[in-house]
C-alpha positions in Angstrom: 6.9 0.7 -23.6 4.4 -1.9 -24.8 5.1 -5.7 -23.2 3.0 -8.8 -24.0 2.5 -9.4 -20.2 3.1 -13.1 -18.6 0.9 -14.1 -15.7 2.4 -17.2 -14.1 0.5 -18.7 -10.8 2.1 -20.4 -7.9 -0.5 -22.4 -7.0 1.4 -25.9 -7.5 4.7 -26.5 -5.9 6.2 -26.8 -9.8 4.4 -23.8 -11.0 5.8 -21.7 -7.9 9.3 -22.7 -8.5 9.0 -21.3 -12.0 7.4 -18.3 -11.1 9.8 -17.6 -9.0 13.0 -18.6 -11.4 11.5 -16.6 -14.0 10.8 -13.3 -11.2 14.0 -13.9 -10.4 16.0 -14.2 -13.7 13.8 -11.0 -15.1 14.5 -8.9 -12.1 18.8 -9.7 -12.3 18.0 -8.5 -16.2 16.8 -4.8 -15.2 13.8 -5.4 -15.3 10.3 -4.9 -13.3 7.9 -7.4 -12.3 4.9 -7.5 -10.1 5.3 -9.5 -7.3 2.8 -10.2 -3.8 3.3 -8.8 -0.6 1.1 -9.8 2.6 -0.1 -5.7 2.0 -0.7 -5.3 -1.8 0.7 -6.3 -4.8 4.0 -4.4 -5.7 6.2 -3.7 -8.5 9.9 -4.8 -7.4 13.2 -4.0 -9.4 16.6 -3.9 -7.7 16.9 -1.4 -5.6 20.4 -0.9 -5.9 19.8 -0.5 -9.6 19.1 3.2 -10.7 17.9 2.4 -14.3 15.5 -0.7 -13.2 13.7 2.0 -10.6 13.7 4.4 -13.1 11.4 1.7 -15.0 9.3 1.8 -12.1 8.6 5.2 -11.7 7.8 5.1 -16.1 5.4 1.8 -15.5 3.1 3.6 -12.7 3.5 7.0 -14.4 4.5 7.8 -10.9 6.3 11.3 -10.4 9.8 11.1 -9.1 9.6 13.1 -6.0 6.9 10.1 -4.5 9.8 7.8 -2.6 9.7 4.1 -2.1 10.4 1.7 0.0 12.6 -0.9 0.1 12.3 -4.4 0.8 14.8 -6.5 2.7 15.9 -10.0 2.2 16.4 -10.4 5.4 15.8 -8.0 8.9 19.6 -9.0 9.6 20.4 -6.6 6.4 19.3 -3.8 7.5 22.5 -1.9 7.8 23.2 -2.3 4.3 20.6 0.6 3.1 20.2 2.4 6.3 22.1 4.0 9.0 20.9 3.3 12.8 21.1 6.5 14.7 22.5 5.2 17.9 19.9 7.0 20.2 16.6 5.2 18.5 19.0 1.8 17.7 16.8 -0.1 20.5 13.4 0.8 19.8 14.6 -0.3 16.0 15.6 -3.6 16.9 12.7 -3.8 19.4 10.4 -2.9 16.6 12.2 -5.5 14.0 12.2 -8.3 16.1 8.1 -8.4 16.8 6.9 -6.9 13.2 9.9 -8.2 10.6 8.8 -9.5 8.6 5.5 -8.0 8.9 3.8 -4.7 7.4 5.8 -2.4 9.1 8.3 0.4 7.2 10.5 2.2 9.2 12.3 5.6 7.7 15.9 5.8 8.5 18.8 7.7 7.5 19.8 5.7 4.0 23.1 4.8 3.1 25.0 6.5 0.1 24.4 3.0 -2.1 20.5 3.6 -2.0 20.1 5.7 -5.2 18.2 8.9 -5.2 15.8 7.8 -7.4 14.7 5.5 -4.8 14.6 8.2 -1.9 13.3 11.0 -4.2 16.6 12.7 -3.2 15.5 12.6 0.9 18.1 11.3 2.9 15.9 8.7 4.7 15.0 5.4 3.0 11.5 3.9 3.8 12.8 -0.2 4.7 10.5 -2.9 5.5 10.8 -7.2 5.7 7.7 -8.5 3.8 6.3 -11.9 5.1 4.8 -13.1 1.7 6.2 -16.8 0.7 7.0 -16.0 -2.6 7.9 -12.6 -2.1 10.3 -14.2 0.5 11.6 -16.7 -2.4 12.1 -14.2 -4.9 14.0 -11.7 -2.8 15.9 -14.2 -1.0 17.3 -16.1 -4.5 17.8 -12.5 -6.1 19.6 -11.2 -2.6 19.3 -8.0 -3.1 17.1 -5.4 -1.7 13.7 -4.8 -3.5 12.4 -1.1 -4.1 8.6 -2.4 -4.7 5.7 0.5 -4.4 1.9 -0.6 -5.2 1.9 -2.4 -8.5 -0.5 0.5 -10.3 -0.7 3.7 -12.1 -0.1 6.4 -9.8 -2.7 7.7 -7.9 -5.6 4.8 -8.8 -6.7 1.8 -6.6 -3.7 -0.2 -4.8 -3.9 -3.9 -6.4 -4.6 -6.9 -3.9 -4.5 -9.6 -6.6 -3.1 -10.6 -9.6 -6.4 -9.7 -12.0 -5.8 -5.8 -10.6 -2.5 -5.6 -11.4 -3.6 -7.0 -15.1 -5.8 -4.3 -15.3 -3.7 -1.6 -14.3 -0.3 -2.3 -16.0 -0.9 -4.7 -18.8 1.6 -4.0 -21.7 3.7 -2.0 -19.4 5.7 -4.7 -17.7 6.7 -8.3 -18.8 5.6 -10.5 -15.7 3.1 -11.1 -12.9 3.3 -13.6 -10.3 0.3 -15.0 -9.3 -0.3 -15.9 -5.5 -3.7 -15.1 -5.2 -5.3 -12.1 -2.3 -3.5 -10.2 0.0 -3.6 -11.3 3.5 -4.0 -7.5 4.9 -5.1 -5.7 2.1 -4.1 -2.3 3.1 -0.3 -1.0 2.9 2.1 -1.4 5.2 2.0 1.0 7.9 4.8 3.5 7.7 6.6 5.0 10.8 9.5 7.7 12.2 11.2 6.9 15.2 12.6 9.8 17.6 14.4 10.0 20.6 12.5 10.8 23.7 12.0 10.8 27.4 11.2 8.4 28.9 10.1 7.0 25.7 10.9 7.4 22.2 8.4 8.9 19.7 6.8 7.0 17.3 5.3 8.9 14.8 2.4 7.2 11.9 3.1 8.8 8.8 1.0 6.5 6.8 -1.5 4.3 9.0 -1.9 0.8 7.9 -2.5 -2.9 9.1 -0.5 -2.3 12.4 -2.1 0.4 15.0 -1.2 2.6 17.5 -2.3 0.2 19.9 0.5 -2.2 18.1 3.2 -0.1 18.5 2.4 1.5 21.9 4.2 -0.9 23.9 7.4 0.4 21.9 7.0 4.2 22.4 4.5 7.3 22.7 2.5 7.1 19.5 1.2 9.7 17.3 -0.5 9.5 14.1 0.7 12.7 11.7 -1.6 14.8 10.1 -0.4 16.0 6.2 -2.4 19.2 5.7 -0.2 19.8 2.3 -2.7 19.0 -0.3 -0.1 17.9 -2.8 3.4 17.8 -3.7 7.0 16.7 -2.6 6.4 14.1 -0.3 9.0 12.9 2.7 7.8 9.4 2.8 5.5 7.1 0.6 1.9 7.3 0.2 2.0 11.0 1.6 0.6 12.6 -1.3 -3.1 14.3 -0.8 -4.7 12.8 -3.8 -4.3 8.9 -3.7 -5.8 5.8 -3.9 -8.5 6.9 -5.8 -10.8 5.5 -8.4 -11.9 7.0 -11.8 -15.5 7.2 -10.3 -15.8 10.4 -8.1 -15.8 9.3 -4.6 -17.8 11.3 -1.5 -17.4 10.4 1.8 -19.6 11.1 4.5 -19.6 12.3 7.9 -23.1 11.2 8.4 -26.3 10.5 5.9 -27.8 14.0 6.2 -24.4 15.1 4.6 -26.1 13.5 1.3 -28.8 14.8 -1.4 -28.9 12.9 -4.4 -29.0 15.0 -7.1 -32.2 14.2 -10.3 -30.8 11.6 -13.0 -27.9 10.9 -11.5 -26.4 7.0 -10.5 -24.6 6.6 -7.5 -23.2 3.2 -5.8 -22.5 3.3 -2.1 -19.5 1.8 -0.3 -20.9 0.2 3.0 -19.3 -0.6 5.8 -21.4 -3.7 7.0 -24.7 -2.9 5.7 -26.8 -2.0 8.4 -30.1 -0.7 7.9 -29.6 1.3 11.3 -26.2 3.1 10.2 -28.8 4.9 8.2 -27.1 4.9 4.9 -28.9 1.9 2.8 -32.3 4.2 2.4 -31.1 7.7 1.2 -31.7 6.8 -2.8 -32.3 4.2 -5.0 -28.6 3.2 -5.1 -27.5 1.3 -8.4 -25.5 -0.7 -6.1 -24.1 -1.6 -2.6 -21.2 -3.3 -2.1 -20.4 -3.7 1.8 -16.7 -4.3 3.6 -17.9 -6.5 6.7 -21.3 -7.8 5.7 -23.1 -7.6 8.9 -20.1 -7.9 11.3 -18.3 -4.5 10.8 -14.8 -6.0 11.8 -12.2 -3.7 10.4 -10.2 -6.7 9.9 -12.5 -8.0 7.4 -13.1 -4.6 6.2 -9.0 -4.3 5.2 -8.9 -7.3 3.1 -12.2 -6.2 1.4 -11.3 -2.6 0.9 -9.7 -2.4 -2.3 -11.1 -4.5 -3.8 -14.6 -3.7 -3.2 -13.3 -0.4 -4.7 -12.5 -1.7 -7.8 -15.8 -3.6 -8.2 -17.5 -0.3 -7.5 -15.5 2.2 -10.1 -16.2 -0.8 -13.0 -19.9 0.4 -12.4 -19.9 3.5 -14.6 -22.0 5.2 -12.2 -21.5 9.1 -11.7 -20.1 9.1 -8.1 -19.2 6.6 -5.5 -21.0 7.5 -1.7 -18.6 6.2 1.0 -20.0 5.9 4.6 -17.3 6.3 7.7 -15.9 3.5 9.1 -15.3 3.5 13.1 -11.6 5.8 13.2 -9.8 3.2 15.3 -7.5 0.4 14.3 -7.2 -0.8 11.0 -10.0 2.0 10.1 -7.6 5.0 10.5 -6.1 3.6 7.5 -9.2 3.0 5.4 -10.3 6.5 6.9 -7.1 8.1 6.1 -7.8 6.1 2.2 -10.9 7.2 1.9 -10.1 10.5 2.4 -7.4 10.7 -0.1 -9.4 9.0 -2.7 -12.1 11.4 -2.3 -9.7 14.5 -3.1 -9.8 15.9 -6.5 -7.1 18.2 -7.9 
């Protein structure tokens, strides 16, 4: 599986349309390409097509029982992959009409043309709209739906632009299109929808750029705790150890929590950089990289994260200190990253 590995930009209006012509001609082939979404970067092949996903799964060394999730053309297609149970069908249209396209996944029951390879043999597919122009183009030339996880080995650092993606799966696949950073930065946030009285249930099974407060005008929210540490998973990005760099990664609950050990090199992940938070003083770190200089907006801090990730694991330092962000808004899903990153099996 060795590929000499284009890398076309988008960044002129006859550059685009050649990205995009290529994407699309590769993608009709079989084949895999990495393609931007207003999350991360993902790695798209039909979805309909059981030996282009398997090509997927052999790219990102991903193990087949992780699902993925589909991307739509267009909202209006929805029932082709999944079947609307009648008793949540408002709250889904409700919930497609404000956030599609957006970075919202729904899981629904799937319909018998969504291969199992996609679903990890589940009978719910993970379906989401993605707002990226070119992802838009791509998708909406090819017409088909999209299965498109984070476009990286399993398990390491979700890519947010083009160079990432390079460094992850160069050799592996034959085309990356170029459309520069992610507008969010963080995955799309992933929800079940149940019936309920007098509203439904909206569960969080992986938090992401939209919040509880987002979706409480639609139903009682809840945000789901996986204690599993690893294994089958019933949605993506459930599994215990993810996200995580080569460095070891420590997060903190506060800076007593940390004692730097003699002769060893840390870095520290900041959240803004404060003197005050107490974190910037506890050793002679080789270097800090902060989220939201100064500001601490979570916002900010989303678009930064992954990347400021990477930077930090291209150190060589012998562990990565994170401190806590605040556990509201878009930081219960860099919390709920950070966690996973720091797990070691």
């Amino acid at each position: 599986m060795s590929h000499i590995t284009a890398v076309l930009r988008t960044d002129e209006p006859h550059l685009m349309h050649q990205a995009v012509d290529e994407a699309v001609r590769l993608l009709r082939e079989g084949e895999i390409v990495a393609l931007p979404t207003e999350t991360v970067y993902g790695l798209a092949a039909n979805a309909l097509d059981p030996a282009a996903v398997t090509k997927i799964f052999e790219a990102k060394e991903r193990p087949t029982f992780d699902p993925l999730i589909v991307h739509l053309p267009r909202k209006e297609q929805l029932d082709l992959v999944a079947d609307v149970p009648q008793e949540i069908a408002h709250t889904v249209k409700q919930l497609s009409e404000r956030f599609w396209p957006g970075p919202l996944t729904i899981l629904l029951p799937k319909k018998p043309v969504v291969p199992d390879i996609v679903t990890a043999g589940l009978p719910t597919v993970a379906v989401r709209v993605s707002s990226n122009p070119i992802f838009k183009r791509v998708i909406s030339a090819l017409d088909k739906p999209l299965a498109a996880p984070s476009a990286n080995r399993f398990g390491s650092i979700s890519p947010t632009s083009a160079s990432a993606v390079l460094s992850e799966l160069d050799g592996r696949i034959h085309l990356i299109v170029d459309a520069g950073a992610c507008l969010f930065g963080l995955e799309s946030t992933i929800i079940r929808i149940e019936p309920g009285s007098p509203k439904p249930l909206i569960t969080i099974v992986r938090p992401g750029p939209l919040t509880p407060d987002d979706l409480k005008p639609f139903g009682k929210v809840k945000v789901a705790i996986r204690s599993v540490i690893d294994g089958p998973a019933d949605s993506p990005g459930q599994l215990a150890s993810h996200y995580a760099p080569r460095t070891p990664l420590r997060l903190l609950s506060r800076p007593s929590d940390f004692i730097p050990e003699h002769g060893k090199r840390y870095a520290l992940l900041s959240y803004r950089g404060e003197e005050k938070d107490g974190y910037l003083n506890l050793c002679d770190w080789e270097e800090i990289m902060m989220l939201s200089p100064g500001n601490g907006k979570l916002p900010e801090a989303a678009v930064r994260f992954f990347h400021v990730l990477r930077r930090l694991d291209e150190l060589g330092v012998d562990e990565i200190i994170a401190e806590p962000l605040h556990e509201h808004g878009m930081g219960i899903a860099m919390m709920d990253k950070l966690r996973r990153a720091s797990v070691r099996l």
